[in-house]
mmCIF file of the N, C-alpha and C atoms, coordinates in Angstrom:
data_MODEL
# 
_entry.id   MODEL 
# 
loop_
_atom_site.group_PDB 
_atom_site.id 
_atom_site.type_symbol 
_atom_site.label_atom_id 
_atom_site.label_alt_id 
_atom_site.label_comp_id 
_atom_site.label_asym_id 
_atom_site.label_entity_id 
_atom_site.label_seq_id 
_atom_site.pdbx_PDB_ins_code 
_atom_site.Cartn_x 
_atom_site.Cartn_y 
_atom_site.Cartn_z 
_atom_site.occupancy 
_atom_site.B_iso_or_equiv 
_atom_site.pdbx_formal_charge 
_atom_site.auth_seq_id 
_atom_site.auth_comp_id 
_atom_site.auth_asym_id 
_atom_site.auth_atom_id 
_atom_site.pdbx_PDB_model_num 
ATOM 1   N N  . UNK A 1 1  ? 11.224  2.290   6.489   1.00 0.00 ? 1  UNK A N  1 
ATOM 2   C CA . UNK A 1 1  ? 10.801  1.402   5.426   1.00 0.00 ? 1  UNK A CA 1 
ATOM 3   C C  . UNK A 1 1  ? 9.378   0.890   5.717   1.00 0.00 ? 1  UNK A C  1 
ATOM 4   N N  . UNK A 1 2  ? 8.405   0.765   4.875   1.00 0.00 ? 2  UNK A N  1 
ATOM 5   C CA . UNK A 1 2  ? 7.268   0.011   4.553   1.00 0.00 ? 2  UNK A CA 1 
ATOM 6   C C  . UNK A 1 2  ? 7.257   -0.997  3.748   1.00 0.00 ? 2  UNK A C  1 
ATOM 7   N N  . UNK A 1 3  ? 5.946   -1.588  3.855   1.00 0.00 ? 3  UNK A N  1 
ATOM 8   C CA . UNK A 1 3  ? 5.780   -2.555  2.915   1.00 0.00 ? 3  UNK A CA 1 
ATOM 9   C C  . UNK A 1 3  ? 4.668   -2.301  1.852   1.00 0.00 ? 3  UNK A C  1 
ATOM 10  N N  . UNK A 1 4  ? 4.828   -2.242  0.635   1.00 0.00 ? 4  UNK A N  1 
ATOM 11  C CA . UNK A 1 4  ? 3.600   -2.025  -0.073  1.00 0.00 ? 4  UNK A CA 1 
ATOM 12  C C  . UNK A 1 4  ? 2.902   -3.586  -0.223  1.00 0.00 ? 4  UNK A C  1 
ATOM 13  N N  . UNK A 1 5  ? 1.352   -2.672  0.418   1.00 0.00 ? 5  UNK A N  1 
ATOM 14  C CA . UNK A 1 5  ? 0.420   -4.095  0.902   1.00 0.00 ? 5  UNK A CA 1 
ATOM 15  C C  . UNK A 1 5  ? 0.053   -5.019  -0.076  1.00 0.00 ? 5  UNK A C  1 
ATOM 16  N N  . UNK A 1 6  ? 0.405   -4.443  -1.920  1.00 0.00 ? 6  UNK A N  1 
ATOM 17  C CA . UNK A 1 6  ? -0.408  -5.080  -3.056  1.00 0.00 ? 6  UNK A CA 1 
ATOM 18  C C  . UNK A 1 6  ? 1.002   -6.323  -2.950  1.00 0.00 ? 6  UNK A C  1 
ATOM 19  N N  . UNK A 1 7  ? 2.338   -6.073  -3.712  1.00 0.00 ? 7  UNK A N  1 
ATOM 20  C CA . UNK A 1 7  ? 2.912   -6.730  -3.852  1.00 0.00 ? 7  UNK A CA 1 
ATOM 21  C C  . UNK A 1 7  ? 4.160   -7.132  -2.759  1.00 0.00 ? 7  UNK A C  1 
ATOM 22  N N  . UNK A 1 8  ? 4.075   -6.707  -1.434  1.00 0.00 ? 8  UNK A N  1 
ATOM 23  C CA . UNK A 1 8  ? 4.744   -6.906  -0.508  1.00 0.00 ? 8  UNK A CA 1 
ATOM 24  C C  . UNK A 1 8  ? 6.607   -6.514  -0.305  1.00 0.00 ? 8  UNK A C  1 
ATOM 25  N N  . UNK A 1 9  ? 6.827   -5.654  -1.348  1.00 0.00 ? 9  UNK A N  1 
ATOM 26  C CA . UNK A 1 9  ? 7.657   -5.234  -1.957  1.00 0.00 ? 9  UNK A CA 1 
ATOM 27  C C  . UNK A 1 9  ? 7.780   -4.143  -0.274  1.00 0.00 ? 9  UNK A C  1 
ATOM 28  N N  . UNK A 1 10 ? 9.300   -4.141  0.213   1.00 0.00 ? 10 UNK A N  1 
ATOM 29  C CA . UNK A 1 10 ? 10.134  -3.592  0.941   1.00 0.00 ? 10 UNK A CA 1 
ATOM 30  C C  . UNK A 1 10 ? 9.880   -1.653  0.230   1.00 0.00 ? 10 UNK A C  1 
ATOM 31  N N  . UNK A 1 11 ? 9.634   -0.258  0.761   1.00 0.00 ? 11 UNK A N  1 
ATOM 32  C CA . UNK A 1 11 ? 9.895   0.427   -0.078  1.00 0.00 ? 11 UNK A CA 1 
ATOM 33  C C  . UNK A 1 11 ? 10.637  1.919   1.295   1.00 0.00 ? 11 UNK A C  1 
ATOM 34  N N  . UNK A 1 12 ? 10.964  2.560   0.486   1.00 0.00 ? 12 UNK A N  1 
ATOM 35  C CA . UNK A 1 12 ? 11.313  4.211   1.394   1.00 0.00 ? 12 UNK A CA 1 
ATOM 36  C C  . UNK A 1 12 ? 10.182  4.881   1.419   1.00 0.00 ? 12 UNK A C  1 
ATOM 37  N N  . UNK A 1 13 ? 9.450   4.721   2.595   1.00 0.00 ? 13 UNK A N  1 
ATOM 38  C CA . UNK A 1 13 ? 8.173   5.897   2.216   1.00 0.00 ? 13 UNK A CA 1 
ATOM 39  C C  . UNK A 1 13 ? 8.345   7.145   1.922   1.00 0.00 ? 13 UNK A C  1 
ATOM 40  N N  . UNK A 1 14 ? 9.412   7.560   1.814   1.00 0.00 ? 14 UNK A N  1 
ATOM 41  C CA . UNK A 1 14 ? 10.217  9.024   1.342   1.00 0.00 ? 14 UNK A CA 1 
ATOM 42  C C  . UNK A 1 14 ? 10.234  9.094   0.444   1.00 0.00 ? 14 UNK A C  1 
ATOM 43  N N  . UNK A 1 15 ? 10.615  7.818   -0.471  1.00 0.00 ? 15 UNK A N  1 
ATOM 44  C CA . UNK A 1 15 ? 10.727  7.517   -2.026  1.00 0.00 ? 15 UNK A CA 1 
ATOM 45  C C  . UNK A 1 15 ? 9.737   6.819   -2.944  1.00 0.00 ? 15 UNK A C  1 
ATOM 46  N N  . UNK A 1 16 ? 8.302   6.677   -2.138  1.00 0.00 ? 16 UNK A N  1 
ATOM 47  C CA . UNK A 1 16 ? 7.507   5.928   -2.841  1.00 0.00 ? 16 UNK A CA 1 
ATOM 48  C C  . UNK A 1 16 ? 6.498   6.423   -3.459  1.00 0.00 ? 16 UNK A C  1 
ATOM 49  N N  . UNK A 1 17 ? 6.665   5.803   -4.626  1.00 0.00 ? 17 UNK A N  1 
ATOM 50  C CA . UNK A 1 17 ? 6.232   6.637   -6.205  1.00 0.00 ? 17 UNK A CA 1 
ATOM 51  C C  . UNK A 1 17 ? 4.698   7.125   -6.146  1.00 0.00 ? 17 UNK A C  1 
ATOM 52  N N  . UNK A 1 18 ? 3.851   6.071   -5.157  1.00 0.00 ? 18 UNK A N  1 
ATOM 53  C CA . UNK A 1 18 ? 2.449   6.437   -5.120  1.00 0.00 ? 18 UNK A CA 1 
ATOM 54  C C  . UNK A 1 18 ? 2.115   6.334   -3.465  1.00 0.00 ? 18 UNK A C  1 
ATOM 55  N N  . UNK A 1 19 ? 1.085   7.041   -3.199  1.00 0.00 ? 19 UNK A N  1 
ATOM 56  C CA . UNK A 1 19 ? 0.621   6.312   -1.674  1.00 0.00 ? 19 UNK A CA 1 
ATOM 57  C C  . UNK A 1 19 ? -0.987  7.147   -1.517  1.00 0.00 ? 19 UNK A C  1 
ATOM 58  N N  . UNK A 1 20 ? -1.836  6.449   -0.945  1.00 0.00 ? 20 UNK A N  1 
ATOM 59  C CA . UNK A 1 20 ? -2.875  6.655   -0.468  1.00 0.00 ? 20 UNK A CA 1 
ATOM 60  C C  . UNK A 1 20 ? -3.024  6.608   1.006   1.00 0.00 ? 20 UNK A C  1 
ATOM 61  N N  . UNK A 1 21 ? -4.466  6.936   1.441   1.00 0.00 ? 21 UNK A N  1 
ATOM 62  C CA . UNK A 1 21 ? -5.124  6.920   2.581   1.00 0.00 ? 21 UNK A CA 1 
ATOM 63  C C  . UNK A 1 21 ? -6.514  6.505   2.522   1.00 0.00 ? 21 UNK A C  1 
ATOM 64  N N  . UNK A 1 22 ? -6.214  6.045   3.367   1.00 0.00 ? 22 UNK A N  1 
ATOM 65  C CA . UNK A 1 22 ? -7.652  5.090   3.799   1.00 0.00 ? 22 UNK A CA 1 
ATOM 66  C C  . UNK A 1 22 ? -7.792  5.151   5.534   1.00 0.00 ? 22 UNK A C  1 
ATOM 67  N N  . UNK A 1 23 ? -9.087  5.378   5.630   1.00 0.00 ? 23 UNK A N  1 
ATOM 68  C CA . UNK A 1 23 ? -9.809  5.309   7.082   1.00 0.00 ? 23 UNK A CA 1 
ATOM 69  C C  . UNK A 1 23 ? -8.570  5.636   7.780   1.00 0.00 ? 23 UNK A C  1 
ATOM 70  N N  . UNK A 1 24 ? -7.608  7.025   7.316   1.00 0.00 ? 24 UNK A N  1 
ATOM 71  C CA . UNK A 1 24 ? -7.402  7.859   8.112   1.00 0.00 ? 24 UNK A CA 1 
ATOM 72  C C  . UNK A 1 24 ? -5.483  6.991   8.053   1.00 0.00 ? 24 UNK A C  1 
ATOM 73  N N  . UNK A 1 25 ? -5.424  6.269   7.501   1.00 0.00 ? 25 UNK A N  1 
ATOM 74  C CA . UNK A 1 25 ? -3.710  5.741   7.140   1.00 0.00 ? 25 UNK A CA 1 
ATOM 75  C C  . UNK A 1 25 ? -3.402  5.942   5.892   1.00 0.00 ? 25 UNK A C  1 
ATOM 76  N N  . UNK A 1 26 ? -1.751  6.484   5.691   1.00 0.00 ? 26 UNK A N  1 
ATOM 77  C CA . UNK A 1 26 ? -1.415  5.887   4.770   1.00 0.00 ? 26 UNK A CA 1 
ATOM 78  C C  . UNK A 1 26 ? -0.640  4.827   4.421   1.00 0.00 ? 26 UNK A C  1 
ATOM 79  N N  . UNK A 1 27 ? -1.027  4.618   3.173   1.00 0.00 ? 27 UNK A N  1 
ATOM 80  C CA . UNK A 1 27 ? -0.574  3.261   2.480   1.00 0.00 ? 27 UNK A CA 1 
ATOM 81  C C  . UNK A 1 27 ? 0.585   3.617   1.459   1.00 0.00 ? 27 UNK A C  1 
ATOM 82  N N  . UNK A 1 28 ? 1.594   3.238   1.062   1.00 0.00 ? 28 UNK A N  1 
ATOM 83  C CA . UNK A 1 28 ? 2.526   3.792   0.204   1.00 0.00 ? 28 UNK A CA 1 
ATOM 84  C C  . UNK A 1 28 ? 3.186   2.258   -0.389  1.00 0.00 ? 28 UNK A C  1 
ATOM 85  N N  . UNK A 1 29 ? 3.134   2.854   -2.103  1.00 0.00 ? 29 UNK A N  1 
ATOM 86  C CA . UNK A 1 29 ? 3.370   1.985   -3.002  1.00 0.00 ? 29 UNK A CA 1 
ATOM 87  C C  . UNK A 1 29 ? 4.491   1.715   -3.817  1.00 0.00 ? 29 UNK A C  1 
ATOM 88  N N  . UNK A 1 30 ? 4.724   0.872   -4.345  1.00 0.00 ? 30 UNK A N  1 
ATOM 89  C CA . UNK A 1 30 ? 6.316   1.211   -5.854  1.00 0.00 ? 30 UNK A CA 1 
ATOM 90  C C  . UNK A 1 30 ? 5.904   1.147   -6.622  1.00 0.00 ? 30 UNK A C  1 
ATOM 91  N N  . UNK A 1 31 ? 4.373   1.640   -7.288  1.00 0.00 ? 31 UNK A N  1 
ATOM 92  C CA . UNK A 1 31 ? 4.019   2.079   -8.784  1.00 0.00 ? 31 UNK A CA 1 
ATOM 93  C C  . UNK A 1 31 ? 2.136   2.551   -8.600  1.00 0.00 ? 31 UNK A C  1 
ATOM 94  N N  . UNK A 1 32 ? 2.214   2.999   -9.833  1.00 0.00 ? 32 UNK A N  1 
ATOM 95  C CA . UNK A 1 32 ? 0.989   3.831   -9.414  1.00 0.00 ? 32 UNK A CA 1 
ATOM 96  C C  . UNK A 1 32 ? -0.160  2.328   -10.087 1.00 0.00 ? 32 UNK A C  1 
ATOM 97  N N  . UNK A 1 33 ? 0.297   1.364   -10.296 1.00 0.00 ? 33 UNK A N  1 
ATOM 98  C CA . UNK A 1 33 ? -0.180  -0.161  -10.433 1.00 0.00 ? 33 UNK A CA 1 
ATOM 99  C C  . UNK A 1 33 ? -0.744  -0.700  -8.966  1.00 0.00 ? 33 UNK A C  1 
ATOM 100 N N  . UNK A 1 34 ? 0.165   -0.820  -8.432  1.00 0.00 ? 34 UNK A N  1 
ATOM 101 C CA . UNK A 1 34 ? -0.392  -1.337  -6.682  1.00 0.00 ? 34 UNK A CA 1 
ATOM 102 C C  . UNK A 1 34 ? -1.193  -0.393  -6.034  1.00 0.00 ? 34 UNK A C  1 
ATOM 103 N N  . UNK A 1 35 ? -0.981  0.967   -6.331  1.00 0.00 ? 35 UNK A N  1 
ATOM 104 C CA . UNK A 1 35 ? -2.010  1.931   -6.044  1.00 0.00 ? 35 UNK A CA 1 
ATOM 105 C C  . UNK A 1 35 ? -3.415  1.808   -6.408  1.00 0.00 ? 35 UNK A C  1 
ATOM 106 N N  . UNK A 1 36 ? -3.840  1.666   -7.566  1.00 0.00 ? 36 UNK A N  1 
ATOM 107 C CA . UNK A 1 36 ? -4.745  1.448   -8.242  1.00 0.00 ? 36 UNK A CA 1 
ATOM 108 C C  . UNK A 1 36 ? -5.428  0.247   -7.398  1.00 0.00 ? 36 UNK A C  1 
ATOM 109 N N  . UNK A 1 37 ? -5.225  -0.911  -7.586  1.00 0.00 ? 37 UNK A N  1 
ATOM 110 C CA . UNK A 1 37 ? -4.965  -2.499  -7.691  1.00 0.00 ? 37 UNK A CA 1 
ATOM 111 C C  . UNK A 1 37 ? -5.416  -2.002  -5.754  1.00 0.00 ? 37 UNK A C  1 
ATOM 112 N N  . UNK A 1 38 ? -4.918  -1.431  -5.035  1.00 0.00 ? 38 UNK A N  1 
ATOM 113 C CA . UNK A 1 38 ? -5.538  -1.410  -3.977  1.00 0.00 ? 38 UNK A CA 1 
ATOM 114 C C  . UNK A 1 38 ? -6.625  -0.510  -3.198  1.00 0.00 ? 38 UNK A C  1 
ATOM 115 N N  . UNK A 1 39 ? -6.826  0.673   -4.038  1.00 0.00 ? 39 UNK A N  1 
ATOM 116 C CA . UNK A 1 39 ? -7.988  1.702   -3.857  1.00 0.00 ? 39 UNK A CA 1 
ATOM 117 C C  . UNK A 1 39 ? -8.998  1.117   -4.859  1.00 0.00 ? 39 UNK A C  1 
ATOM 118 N N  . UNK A 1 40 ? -9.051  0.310   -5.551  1.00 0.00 ? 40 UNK A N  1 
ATOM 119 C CA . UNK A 1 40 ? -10.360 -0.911  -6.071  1.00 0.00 ? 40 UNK A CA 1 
ATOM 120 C C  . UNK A 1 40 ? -11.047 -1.700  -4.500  1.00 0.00 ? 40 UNK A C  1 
ATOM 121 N N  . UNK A 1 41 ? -10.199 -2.175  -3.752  1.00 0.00 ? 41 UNK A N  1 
ATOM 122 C CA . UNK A 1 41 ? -10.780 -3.102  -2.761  1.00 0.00 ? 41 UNK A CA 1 
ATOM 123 C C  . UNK A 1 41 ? -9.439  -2.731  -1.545  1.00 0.00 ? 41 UNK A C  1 
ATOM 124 N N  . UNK A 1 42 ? -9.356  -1.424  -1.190  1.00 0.00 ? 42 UNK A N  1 
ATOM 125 C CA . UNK A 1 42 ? -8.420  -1.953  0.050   1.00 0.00 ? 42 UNK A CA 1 
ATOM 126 C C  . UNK A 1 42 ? -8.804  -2.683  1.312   1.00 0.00 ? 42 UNK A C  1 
ATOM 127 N N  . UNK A 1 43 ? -9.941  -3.114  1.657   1.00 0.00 ? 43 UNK A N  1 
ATOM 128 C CA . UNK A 1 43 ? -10.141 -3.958  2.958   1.00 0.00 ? 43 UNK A CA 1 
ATOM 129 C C  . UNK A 1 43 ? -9.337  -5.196  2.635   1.00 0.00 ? 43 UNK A C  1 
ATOM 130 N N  . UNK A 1 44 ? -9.769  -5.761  1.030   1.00 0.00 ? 44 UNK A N  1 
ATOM 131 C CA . UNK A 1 44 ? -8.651  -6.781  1.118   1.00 0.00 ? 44 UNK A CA 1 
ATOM 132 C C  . UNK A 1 44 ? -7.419  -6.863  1.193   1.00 0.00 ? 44 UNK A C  1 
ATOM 133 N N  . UNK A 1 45 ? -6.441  -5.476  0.811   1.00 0.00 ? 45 UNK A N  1 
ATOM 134 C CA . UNK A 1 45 ? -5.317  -5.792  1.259   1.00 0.00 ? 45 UNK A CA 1 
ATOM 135 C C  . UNK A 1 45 ? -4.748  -5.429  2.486   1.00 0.00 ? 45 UNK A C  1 
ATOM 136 N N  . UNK A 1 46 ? -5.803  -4.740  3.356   1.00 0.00 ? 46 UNK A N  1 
ATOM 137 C CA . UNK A 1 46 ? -5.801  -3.893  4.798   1.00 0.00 ? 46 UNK A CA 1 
ATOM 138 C C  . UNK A 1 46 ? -5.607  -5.178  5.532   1.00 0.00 ? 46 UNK A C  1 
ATOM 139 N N  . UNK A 1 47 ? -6.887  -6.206  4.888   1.00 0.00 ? 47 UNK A N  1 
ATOM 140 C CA . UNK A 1 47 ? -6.720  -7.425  6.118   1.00 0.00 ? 47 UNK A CA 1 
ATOM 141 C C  . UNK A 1 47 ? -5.304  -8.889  5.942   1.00 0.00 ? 47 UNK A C  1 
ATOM 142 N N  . UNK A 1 48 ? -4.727  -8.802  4.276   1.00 0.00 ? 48 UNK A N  1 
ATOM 143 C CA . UNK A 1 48 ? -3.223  -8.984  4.775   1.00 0.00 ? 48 UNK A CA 1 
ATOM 144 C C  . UNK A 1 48 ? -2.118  -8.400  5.608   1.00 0.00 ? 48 UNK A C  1 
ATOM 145 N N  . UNK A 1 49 ? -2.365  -7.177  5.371   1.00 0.00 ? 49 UNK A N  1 
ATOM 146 C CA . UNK A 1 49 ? -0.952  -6.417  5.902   1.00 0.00 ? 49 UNK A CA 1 
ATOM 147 C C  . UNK A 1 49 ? -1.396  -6.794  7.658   1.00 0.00 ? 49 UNK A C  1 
ATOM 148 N N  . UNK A 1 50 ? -2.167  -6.622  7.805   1.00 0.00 ? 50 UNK A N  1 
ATOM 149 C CA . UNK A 1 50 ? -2.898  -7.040  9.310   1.00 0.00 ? 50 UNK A CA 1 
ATOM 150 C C  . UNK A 1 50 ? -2.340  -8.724  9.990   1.00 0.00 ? 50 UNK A C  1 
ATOM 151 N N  . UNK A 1 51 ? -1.684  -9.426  8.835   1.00 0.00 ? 51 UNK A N  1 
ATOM 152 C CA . UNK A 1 51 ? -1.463  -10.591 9.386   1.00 0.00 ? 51 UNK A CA 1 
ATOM 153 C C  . UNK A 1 51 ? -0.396  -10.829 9.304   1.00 0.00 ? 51 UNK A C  1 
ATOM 154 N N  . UNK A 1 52 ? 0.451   -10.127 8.981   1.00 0.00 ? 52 UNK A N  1 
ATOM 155 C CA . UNK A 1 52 ? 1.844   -10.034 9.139   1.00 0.00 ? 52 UNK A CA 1 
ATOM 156 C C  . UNK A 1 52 ? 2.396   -9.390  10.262  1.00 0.00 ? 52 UNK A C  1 
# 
């Protein structure tokens, strides 16, 4: 399980509807909305998931 970094939503990275990469990670989402919403500015949501 992951967490998608936009809305913090629990997901199956097996089952998740969208996912990107960035500086060499991926990121995996529950709609192609948080996808978007985080390849606009992912440092900002790189540096939440970072504080959890």
């Amino acid at each position: 399980m992951v967490i998608d970094p936009i809305c913090l939503m629990e997901i199956d990275e097996k089952e998740a509807p969208a996912k990107s990469v960035y500086n060499g990670q991926t990121f995996y989402f529950c709609a192609e909305g948080c996808k978007k919403k985080f390849e606009e500015d992912p440092e900002k949501y790189i540096d939440v998931e970072k504080k959890e």
